[in-house]
N, C-alpha and C positions, 0 to 999 in steps of 0.2 A: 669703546672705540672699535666695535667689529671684530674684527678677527687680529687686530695688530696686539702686540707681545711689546709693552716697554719696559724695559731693565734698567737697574745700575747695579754694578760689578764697585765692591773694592775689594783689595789688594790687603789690607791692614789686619790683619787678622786679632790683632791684639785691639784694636779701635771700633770696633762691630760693634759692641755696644751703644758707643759713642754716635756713630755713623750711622745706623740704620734707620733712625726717626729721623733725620736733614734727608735720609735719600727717600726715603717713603713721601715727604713734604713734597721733595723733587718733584717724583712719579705722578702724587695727585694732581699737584699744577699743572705738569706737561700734558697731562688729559685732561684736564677742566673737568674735572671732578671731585666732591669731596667723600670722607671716609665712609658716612654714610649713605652713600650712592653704589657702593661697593655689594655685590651680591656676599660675598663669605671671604674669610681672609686664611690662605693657604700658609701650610708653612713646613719645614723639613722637620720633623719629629725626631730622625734618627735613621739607625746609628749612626753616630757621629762622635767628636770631641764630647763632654761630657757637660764643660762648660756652653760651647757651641751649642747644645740641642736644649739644655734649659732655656740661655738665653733667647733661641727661636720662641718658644712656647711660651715664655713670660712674656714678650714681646706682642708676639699674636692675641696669647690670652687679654691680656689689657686693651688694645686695640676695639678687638669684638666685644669686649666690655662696655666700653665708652659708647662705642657705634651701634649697640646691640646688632650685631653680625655672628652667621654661625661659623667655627672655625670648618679646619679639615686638615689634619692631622697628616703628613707622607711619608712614606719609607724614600731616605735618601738615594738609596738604592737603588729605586724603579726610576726617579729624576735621574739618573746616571744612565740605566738602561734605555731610555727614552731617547736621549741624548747621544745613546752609543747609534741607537736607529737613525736615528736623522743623520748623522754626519756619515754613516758609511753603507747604512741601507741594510746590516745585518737585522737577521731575524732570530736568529739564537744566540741567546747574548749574555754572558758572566759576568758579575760587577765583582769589583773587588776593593776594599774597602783600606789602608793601611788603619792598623786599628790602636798602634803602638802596643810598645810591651810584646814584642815577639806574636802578633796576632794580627789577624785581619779580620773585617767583618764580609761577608759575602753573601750573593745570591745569584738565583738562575731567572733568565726570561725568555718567554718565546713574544716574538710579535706578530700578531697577524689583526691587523682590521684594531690593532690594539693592545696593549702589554697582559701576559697572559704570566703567570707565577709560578713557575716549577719546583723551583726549593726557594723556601723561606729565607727571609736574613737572617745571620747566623754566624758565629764566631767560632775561630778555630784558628790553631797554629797553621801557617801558609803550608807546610807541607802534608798537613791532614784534609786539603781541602779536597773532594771529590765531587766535580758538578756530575751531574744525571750525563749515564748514556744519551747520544740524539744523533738522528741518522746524520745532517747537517752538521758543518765543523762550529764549533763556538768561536765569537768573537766576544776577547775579554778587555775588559776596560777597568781602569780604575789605578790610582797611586798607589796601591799594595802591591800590584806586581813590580816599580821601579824600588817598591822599599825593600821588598827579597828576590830579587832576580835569581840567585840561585834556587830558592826553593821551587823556582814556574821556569827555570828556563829546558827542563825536557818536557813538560806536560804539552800537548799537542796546539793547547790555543797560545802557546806561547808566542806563536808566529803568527806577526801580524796582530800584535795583542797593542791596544791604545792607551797607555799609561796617563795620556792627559787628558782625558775623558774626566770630569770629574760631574758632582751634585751642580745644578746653576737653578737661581730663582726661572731662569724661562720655561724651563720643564718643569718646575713646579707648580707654575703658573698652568701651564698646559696638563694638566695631571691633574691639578684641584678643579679645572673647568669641566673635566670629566666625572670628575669624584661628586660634584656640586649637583649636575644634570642626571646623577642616578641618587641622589639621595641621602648621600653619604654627610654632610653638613653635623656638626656635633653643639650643645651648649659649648660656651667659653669654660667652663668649669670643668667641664669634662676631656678637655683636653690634655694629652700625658705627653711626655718624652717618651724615646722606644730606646729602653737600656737593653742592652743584652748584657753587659758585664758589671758586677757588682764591684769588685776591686778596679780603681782608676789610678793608682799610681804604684810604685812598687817602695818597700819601706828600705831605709840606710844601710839598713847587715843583708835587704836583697841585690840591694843595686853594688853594694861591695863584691858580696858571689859573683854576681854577673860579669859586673870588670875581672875578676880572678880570673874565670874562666876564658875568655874572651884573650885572656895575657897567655894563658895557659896553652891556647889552640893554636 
């Protein structure tokens, strides 16, 4: 359809599963097109929820399966950064990721003519976060800053920082058209999730400490 972006958003975070093959059905109807008319099929790799970015990947993998399509794998991150561009026109842009468990995931980007990667994604306690010197003030974005407000509210991009900035399929969408046109395209098989942390939950005697403490301060 040219240059037009059609979406659908839900709300359900627990029903994704459930939901995203009816809205994919949606999407190919509303274009008059089918699966296999599709050049490659993008999708958010990560970091993310744990459950979240498998589900992406199994999802995608099967699809480009069926349809023999190549995937393209995205850091959530850069859809966020993308996203920070468009809505506010910033060029120097911090994503910020709430990551749970006293963590966030993050990254740095510059935009010119295009998203440019300054630091990697990356996880860390919100108060160890250190994006790169740049002469330009950052503009940061992302639910990890409303998840620790105190740990970002003296750091400098805390002003004028976008907390509902988040990952949206339309930047993905917009990101794999890019990714697709330089080559990037992967087999279905080859496609991963992007972990950055290997423990995903905390065990009874941690989450006990945690409350103690927490009682304690």
């Amino acid at each position: 359809m040219g240059e037009a972006v059609l979406a659908r958003e839900s709300s359900g975070v627990r029903t994704h599963s459930q939901a995203i093959l009816p809205m994919i059905q949606e999407l190919l109807a509303q274009a008059g097109i089918g699966l296999r008319q599709c050049d490659a099929i993008a999708f958010g790799a990560g970091p993310g929820s744990f459950t979240g970015v498998r589900t992406a990947c199994g999802i995608a993998q099967g699809l480009a399966f069926g349809a023999a399509l190549p995937v393209l794998p995205l850091v959530t991150l850069a859809a966020m950064a993308l996203a920070c561009h468009r809505e506010t026109g910033a060029t120097e842009i911090l994503t910020v990721l709430d990551a749970r468990m006293g963590e966030v995931y993050w990254a740095q980007y510059h935009y010119a003519n295009g998203l440019q990667v300054l630091a990697e994604a990356a996880l860390c306690a919100p108060g160890a976060l250190a994006p790169l010197a740049r002469e330009r003030p950052l503009t940061a974005c992302g639910n990890g800053l409303s998840a620790y407000p105190q740990a970002f509210a003296q750091q400098p991009f805390a002003s004028g920082a976008r907390a509902d900035i988040m990952p949206h399929a339309r930047e993905i969408a917009l990101l794999g058209q890019i990714e697709l046109a330089a080559g990037a395209g992967l087999a279905a098989a080859a496609a991963q999730p992007l972990y950055l942390r290997n423990k995903i939950a905390f065990t009874s005697s941690e989450r006990l400490a945690i409350n103690a403490a927490k009682a304690g301060a």
